[in-house]
N, C-alpha and C positions, 0 to 999 in steps of 0.2 A: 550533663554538658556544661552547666552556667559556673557547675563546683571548679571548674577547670580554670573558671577567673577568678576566683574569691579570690579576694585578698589575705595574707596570711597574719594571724594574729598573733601578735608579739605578748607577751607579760611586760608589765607595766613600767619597772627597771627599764627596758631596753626601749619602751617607748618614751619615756621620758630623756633617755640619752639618745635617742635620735632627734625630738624635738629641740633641746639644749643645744644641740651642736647645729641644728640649722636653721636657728631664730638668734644664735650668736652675734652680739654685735662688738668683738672682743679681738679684734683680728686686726685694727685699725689704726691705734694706736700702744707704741710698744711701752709705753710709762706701765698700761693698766692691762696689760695680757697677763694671766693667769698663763705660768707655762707651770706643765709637771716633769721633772726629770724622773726617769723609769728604770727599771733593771727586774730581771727576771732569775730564778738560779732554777734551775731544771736537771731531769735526770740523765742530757744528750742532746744530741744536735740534731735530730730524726725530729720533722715534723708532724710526722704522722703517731710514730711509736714512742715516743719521749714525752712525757709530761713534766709539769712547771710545778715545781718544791715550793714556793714564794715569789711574792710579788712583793717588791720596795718601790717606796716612791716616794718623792719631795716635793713643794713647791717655791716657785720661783716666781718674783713680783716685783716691778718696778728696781731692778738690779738687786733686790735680796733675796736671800734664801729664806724663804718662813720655814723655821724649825720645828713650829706649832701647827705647822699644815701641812705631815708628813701621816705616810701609809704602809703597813706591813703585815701583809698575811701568807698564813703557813699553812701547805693544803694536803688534806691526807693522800696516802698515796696507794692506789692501788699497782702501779707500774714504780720498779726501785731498781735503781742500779747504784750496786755497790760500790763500783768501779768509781763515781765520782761525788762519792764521799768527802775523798780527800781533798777535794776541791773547795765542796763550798760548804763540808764539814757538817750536813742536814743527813739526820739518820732515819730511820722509818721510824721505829721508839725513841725518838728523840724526846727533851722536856718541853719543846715547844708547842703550844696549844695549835691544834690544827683542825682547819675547816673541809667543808668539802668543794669541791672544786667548784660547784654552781654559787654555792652560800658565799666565797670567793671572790667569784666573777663579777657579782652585786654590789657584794660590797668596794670592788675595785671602780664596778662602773660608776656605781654613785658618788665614792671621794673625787672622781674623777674630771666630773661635772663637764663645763663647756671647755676645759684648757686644752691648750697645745702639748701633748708627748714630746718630750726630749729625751733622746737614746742614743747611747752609742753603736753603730752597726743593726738601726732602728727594725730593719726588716725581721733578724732574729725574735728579737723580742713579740714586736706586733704577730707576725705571725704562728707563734707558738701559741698567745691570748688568740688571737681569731681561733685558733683550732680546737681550743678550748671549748671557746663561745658556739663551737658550728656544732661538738657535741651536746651543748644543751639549746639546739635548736634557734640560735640567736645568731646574729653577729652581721659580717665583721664591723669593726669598730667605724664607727664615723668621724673621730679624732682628727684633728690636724695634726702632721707631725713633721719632724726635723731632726737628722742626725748630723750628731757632732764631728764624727768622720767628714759628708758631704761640707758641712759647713767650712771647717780645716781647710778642705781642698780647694773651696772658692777665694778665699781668702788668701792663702801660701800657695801662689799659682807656681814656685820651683817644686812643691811638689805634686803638682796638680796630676802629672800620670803614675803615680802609683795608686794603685788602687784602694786598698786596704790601708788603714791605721790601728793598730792595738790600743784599747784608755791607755795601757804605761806607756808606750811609744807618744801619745797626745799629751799626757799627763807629766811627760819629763819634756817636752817642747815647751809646752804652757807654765812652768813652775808648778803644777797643782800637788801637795801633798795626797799622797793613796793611803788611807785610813781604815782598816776594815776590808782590804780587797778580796771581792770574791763572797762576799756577804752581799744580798739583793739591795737591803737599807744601804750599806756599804757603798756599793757602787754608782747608785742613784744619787749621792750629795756626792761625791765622787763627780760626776756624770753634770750634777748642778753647777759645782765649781767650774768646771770645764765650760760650761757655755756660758759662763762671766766671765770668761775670761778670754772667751773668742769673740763675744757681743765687745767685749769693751775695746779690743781691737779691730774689729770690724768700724764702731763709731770713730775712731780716732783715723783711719788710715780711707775710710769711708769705701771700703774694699766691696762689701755687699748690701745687697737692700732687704734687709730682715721682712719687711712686708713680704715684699713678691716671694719671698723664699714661700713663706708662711701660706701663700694664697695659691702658688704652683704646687703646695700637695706634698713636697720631697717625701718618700719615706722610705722607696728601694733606690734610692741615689745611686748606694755604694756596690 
């Protein structure tokens, strides 16, 4: 009967990213937030039957991009669809070194540390890694997060009702050159650019309160 309330015991990874993320005191002021921009390339849009090819990610700091505090792994694939290849160009024998999806996950959560997720159409992403994470008995993430879609829309209230924005749709609004599109690394400094250049207009026009954004949770906004 008492086993019925045990508590569930997590691996050490994922207890340390729970404590990080709620002894964080990083939330508070926007000079010194560690944000990560994120992007995922996967083999589909199926949550459940689609699996994640790479994870890229960058960091963001005090309005720079650290070039030297970026993340990219490639994860073997027992699920392949050839179909979108031509996408994002990741082959099953591909040259690129590949982990396994757990080895992956670690090492995603640890680069990861206490920062904020920034994603484009953030719900995709997270929820593709949560499902990941639910297969090796972990998860979901405790990250704060923030999409640059949601942001856009608070900000550009003429187009506040449409729902959806594409990065090249955001990225031809914002000036942002696209470099690598469609590559996870790619997308992510992609993706970083983009929220300097919605933060810098947010401060100038004083449009949003990046705090309460950060403190209400966004991350299925859109």
């Amino acid at each position: 009967m008492f086993r019925l309330f045990k508590r569930k015991s997590y691996p050490e990874f994922w207890k340390q990213h729970i404590e990080k993320v709620s002894k964080s005191k990083n939330y508070t002021n926007y000079e010194t937030i560690r944000f990560v921009a994120l992007d995922t390339e996967t083999t589909g849009f199926d949550y459940d039957n689609d699996r994640i090819l790479c994870i890229g990610a960058i960091a963001i700091k005090n309005n720079k991009i650290k070039v030297n505090d970026s993340f990219e792994v490639y994860i073997k694939q027992d699920v392949f669809n050839k179909e979108t290849v031509k996408i994002h160009g990741i082959r099953r024998n591909g040259n690129e070194v590949k982990v396994s999806e757990e080895e992956a996950l670690i090492k995603f959560i640890e680069y990861l540390d206490d920062a904020i997720i920034i994603a484009h159409h953030t719900k995709f992403d997270i929820t593709m890694i949560n499902e990941a994470l639910k297969r090796i008995n972990v998860g979901p993430l405790r990250s704060k997060q923030l999409d640059t879609n949601f942001i856009h829309k608070k900000i550009a209230t003429e187009n506040q009702f449409k729902k959806l924005f594409s990065l090249d749709e955001l990225c031809k609004i914002y000036n942002v050159k696209m470099h690598d599109r469609h590559t996870a690394s790619g997308d992510a400094l992609i993706t970083a650019y983009l929220f300097l250049k919605l933060t810098t207009k947010y401060k100038k026009n004083n449009a949003l309160n990046l705090t309460e954004l950060i403190r209400t949770n966004y991350y299925l906004s859109s």
